[in-house]
C-alpha positions in Angstrom: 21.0 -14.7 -47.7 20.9 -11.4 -46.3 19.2 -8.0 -47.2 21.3 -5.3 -47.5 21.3 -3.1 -44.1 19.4 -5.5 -42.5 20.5 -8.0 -39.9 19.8 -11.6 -39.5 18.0 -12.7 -36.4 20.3 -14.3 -33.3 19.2 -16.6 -30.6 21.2 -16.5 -27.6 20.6 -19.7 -26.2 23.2 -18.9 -22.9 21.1 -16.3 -22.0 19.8 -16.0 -18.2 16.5 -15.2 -19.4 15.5 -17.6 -22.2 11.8 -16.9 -22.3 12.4 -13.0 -22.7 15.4 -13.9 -25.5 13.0 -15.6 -26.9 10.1 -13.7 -27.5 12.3 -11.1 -29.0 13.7 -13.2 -31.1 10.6 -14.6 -32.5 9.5 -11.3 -33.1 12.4 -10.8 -35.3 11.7 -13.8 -37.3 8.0 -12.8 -38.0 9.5 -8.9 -38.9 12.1 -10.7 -41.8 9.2 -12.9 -42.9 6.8 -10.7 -43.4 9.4 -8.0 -44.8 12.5 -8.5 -47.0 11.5 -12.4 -47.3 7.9 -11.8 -47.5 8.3 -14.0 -51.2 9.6 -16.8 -50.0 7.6 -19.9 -49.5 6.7 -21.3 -46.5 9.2 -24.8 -46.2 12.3 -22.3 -47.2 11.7 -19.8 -44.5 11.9 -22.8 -42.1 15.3 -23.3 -43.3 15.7 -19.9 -42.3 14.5 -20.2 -39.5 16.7 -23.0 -38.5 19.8 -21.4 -39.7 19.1 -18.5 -37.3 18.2 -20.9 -34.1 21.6 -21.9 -34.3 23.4 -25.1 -33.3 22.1 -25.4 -30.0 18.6 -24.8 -31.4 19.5 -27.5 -34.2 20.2 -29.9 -31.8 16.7 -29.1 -30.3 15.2 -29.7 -33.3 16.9 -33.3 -33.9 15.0 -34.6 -31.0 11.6 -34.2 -32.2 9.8 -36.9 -34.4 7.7 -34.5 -36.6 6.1 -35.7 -40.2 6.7 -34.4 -43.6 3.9 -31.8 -43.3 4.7 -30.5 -39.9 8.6 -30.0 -41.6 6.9 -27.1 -43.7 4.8 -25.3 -41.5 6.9 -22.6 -39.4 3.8 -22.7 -36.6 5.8 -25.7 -36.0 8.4 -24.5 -34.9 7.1 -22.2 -32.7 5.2 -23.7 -30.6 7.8 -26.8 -30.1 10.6 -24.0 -29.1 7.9 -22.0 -27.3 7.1 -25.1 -25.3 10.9 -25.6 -25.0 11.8 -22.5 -23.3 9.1 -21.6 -21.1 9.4 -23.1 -18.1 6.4 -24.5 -15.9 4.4 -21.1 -14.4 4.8 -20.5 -11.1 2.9 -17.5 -10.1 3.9 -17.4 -6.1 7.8 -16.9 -7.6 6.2 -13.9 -10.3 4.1 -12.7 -8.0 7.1 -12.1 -5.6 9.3 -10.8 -8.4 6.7 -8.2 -9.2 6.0 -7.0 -5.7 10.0 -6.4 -5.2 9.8 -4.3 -8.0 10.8 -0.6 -7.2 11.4 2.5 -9.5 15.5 2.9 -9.4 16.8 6.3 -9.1 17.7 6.8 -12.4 14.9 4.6 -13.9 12.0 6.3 -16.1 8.6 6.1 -15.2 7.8 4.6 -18.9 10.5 2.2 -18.3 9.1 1.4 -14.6 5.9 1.1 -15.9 7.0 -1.3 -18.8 8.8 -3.4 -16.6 5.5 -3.8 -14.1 3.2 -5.0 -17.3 6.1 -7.6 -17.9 6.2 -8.9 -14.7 2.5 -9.2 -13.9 1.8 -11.5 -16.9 2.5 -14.2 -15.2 0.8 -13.4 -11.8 -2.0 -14.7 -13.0 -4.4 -11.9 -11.0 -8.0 -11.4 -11.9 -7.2 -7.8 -12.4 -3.4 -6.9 -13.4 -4.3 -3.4 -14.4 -5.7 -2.7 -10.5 -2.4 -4.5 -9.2 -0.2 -2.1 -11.4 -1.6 0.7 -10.2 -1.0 -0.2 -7.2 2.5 -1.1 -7.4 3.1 2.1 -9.0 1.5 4.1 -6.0 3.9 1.7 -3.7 6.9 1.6 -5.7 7.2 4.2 -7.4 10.4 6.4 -6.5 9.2 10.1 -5.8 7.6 10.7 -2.2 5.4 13.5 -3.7 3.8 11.7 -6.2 3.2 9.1 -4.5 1.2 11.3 -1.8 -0.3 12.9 -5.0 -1.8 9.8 -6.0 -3.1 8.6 -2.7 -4.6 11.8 -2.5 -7.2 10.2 -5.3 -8.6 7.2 -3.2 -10.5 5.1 -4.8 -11.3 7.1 -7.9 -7.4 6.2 -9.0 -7.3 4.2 -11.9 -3.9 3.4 -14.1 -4.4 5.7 -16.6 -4.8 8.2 -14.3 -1.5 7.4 -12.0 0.3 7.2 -15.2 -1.0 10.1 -16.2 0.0 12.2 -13.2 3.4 10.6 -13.1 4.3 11.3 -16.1 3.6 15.0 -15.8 5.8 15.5 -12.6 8.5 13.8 -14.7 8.6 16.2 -17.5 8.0 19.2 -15.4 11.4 17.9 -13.8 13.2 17.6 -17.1 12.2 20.7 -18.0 13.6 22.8 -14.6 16.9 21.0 -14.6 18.2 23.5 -17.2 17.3 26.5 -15.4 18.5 24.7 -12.3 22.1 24.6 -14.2 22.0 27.8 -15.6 20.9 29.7 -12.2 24.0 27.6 -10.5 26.6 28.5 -12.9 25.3 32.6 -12.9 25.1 32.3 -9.1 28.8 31.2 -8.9 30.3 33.4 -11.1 28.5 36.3 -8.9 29.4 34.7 -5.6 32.9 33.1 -6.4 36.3 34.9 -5.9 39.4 33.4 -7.1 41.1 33.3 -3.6 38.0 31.6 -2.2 38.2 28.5 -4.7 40.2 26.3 -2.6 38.0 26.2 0.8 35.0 27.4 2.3 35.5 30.3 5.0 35.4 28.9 8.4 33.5 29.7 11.3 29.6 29.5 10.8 27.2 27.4 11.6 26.2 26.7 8.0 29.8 25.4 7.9 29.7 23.1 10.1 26.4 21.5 9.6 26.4 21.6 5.6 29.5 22.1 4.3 28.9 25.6 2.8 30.1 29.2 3.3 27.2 31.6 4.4 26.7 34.7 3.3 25.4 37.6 5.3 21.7 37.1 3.9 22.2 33.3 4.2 22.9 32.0 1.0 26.0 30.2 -0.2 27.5 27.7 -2.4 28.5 24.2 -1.6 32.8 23.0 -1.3 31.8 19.2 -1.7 31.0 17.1 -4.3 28.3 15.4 -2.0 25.6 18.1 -1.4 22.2 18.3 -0.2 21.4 21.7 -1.7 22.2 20.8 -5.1 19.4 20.8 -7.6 17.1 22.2 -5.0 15.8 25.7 -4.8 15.6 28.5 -1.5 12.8 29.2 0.2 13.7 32.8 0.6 15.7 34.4 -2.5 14.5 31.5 -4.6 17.8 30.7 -6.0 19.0 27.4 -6.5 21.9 24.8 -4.9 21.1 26.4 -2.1 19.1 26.5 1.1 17.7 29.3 3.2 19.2 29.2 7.3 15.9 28.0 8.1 15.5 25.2 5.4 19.2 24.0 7.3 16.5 22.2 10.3 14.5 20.0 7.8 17.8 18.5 6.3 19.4 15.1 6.9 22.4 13.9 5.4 25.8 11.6 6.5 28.5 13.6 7.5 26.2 16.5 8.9 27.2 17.4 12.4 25.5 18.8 15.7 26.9 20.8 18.9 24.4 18.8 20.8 22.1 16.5 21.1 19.1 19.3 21.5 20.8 20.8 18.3 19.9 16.8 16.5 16.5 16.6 18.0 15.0 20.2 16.6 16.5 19.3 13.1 15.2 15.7 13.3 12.1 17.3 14.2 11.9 19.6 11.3 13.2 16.7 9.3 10.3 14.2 10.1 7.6 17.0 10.0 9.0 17.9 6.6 9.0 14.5 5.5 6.7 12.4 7.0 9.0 10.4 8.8 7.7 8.4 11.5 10.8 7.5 13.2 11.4 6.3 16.7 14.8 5.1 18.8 15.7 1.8 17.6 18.9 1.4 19.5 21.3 3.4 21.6 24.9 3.6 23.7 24.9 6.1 26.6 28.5 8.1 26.1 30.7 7.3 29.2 32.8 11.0 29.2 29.8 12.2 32.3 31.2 15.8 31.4 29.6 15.5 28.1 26.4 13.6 29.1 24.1 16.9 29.4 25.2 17.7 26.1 26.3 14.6 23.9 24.2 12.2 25.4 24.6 9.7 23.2 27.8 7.9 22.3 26.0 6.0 19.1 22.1 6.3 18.2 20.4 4.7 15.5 16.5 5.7 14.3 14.6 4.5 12.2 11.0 4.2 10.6 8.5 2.6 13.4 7.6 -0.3 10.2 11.7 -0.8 10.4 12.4 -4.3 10.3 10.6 -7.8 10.2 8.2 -9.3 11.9 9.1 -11.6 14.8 8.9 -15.8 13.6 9.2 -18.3 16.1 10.5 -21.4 15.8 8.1 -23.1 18.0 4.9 -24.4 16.2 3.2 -22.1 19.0 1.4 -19.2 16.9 0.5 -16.5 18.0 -2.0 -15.4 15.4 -3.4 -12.2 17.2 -0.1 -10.7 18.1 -0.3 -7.1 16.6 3.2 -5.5 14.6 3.6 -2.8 12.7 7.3 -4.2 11.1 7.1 -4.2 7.5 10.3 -4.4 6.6 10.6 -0.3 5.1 14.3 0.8 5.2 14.4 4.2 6.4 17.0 4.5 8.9 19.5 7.2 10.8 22.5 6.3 12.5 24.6 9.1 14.4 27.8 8.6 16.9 30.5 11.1 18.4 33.1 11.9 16.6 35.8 12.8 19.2 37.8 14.6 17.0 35.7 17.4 16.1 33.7 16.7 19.6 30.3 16.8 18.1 27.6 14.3 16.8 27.9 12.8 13.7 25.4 11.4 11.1 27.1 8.2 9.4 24.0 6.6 7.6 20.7 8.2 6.4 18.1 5.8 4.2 15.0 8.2 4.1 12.9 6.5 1.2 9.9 4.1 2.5 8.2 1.3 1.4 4.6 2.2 2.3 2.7 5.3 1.7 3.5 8.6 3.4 1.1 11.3 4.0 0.3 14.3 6.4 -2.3 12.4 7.2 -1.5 9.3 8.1 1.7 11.1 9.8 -0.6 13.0 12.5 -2.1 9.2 13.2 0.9 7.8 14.8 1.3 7.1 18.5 4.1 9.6 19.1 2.2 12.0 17.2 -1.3 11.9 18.9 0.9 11.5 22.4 0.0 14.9 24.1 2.4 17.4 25.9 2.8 17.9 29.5 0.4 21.1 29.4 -2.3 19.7 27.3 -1.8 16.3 29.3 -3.2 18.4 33.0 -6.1 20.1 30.1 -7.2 16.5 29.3 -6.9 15.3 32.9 -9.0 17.6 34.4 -11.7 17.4 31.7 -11.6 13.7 32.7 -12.0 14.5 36.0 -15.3 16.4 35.1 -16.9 12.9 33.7 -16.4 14.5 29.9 -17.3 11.8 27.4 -14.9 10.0 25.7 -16.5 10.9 22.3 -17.1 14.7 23.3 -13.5 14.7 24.9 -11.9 13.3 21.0 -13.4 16.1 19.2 -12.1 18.7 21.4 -8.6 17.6 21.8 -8.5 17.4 18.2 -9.8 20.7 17.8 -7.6 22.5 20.3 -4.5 21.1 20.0 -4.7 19.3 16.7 -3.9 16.3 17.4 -6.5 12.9 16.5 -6.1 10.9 19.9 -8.3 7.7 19.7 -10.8 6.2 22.0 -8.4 3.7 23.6 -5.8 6.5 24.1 -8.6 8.9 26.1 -9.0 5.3 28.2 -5.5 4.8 29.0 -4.8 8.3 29.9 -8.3 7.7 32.4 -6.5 4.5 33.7 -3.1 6.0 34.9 -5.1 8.9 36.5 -7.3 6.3 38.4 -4.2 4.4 39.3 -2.2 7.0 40.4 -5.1 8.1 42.7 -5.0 4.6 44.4 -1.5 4.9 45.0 -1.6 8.0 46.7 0.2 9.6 43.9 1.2 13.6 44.0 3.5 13.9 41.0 2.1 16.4 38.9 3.3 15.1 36.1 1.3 11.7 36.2 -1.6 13.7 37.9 -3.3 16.8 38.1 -5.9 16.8 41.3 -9.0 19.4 41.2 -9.8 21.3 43.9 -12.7 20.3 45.2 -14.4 23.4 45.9 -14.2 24.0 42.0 -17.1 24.1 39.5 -17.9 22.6 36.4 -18.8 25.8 34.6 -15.8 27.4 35.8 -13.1 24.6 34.2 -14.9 24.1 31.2 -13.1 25.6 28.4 -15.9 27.6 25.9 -14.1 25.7 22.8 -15.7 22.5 24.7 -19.0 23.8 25.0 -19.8 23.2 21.4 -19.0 19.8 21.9 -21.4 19.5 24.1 -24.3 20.2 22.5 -23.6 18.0 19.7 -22.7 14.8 21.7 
């Protein structure tokens, strides 16, 4: 019997997740019962209930011994093809399933969310709302939330990560419309018929992104592919485009460079942008020595300095205090020459981490506190002058920014005193005071506050 508009429950039994199938099913069952066949009594609606099970879940059913009683009562049933299905926990195997959990580009944040509070039922963790919120922080795919919530500390709870979320995904929904509408006006005002079949050659925004330039540096995109789509100028505060200046933070395949000094002030702008720490993974030298100055590279590949795994060894030798920063994140950029065009090339860009990203925690990486030639000489000669370590940290990160550590002040003071035991003159490893100098006179002011509170 069925009730009109209303269909009868299903259990796939060839499903590849039988405990999930399952518990949807069930529900169904307890919906009918307690609806449309709310009358019936108890021993018919396990007749129902094994006319929906199906076959399969018949022949189940034939294996049990069960008593007259336990025939009638549909708790029964239940528990035997709850008992049936779920198979024998294993929390490192859910555990590892919910840590490989990532929002997908096109996934919700309610459906990212949903899918987290599945997964960590069977973790078995003291606290699975703590561990989802900080999954969420991890996982989650937008780089600007994600510094958003950090931002919070320990104060974050879930409610509140959801919370904030959820808010940067509407305010997206809601600008997409104006994005489309401002693109479709600023086409019709830009486009002429005769330009429809290719961009105008000849500019540097051609060559790098694919677009035609305008005199004020605006323009729209010739390919389907484009890294100004959706996105909004910095100067006229259009969109689908980008101001000439927003052209060095961008990375994208295809993009191409004159040079290799061209590549290095947009990767610059790129990681600075971003929060990228990336270093040289691997390299090829190009053979052609005319183009050596220039090119420099034949094939280059960068990528995040937590790229990759961590070393194993196969030996039962551990090395338990051996430091790494690997963490397996993905972010990687691979360029080569192209011959054809005679410029370099970008052929891979993954720019989406697994670990947090901050401006922070970007200013505390080693190629990031690493100081210049110029303020290199500032710090040796203030080391020179017996400055403290400690007094010597806080200036340096008051003049030029930067937050050098302890054991970085050290190592610079070691290659000094080693280079002064090896008769060293090279200016650029060190920096010799004259010795008819003062301390009052090589004392920067900015230091003297330092100083005094040291």
């Amino acid at each position: 019997m069925e009730s009109p508009g209303v269909s009868p429950p299903r259990m796939d039994w060839e499903s590849s997740n039988l405990p999930d199938t399952w518990r949807k099913f069930r529900q169904h069952v307890e919906l009918m019962f307690s609806g449309p066949l709310q009358a019936k009594k108890e021993e018919e609606k396990c007749s129902y209930f094994l006319l929906w099970v199906g076959e399969k879940g018949r022949d189940v059913f034939n294996t049990w011994t069960l008593t007259a009683e336990q025939r009638k009562l549909l708790r029964t049933y239940y528990d035997r093809f709850e008992a049936h299905v779920t198979p024998k926990a294993n929390p490192i195997l859910a555990r590892y399933k919910f840590h490989e959990k990532t929002q997908g580009q096109n996934e919700s944040f309610d459906q990212f969310v949903s899918e987290l509070r599945l997964l960590v039922k069977d973790c078995n963790y003291p606290n699975s709302e703590e561990m989802i919120r900080d999954r969420v922080v991890f996982a989650i795919h937008s780089p600007r939330v994600r510094e958003q919530l950090l931002c919070h500390g320990p104060d974050l709870t879930l409610e509140k990560a959801v919370e904030i979320a959820r808010s940067h995904e509407l305010s997206q929904l809601q600008l997409e419309p104006n994005m489309a509408d401002q693109s479709v006006h600023a086409e019709s005002r830009t486009m002429k018929p005769e330009q429809t079949s290719k961009p105008t050659p000849g500019t540097e925004g051609d060559s790098t992104l694919g677009c035609r330039e305008g005199a004020a540096g605006r323009g729209l995109c010739r390919t389907h592919d484009w890294p100004a789509k959706g996105r909004q100028c910095n100067k006229c505060k259009k969109s689908n485009h980008f101001a000439k200046e927003q052209h060095l933070r961008k990375m994208y395949p295809g993009q191409s460079f004159d040079s290799f000094d061209h590549f290095s002030k947009v990767l610059k702008g790129w990681s600075e942008e971003g929060y990228h720490p990336v270093h040289k993974e691997r390299s090829e030298k190009i053979q052609d020595e005319t183009l050596l100055s220039t090119i420099k590279y034949s094939r280059l590949t960068l990528s995040c300095v937590h790229y990759g795994a961590r070393r194993t060894y196969q030996s039962n030798h551990e090395r338990p205090f051996q430091h790494s920063l690997r963490m397996g994140c993905p972010v990687i950029i691979k360029i080569r020459y192209d011959r054809t065009v005679n410029k370099l090339v970008v052929s891979k860009v993954v720019e989406e981490h697994n670990h947090p990203v901050s401006a922070q925690l970007f200013q505390k990486y080693a190629q990031n506190r690493r100081p210049n030639a110029q303020e290199r000489q500032e710090i040796e000669k203030l080391l020179e002058l017996k400055v403290s370590a400690a007094t010597l940290k806080g200036f340096v990160n008051d003049r030029f920014g930067k937050q050098m550590t302890l054991k970085d002040l050290h190592n610079i003071r070691q290659q000094v005193k080693k280079a002064k035991q090896n008769n060293l003159t090279d200016a650029d490893q060190i920096v010799h005071v004259p010795a008819q100098s003062h301390q009052a006179d090589i004392v920067p002011e900015s230091l003297e506050k330092f100083h005094d509170t040291a």
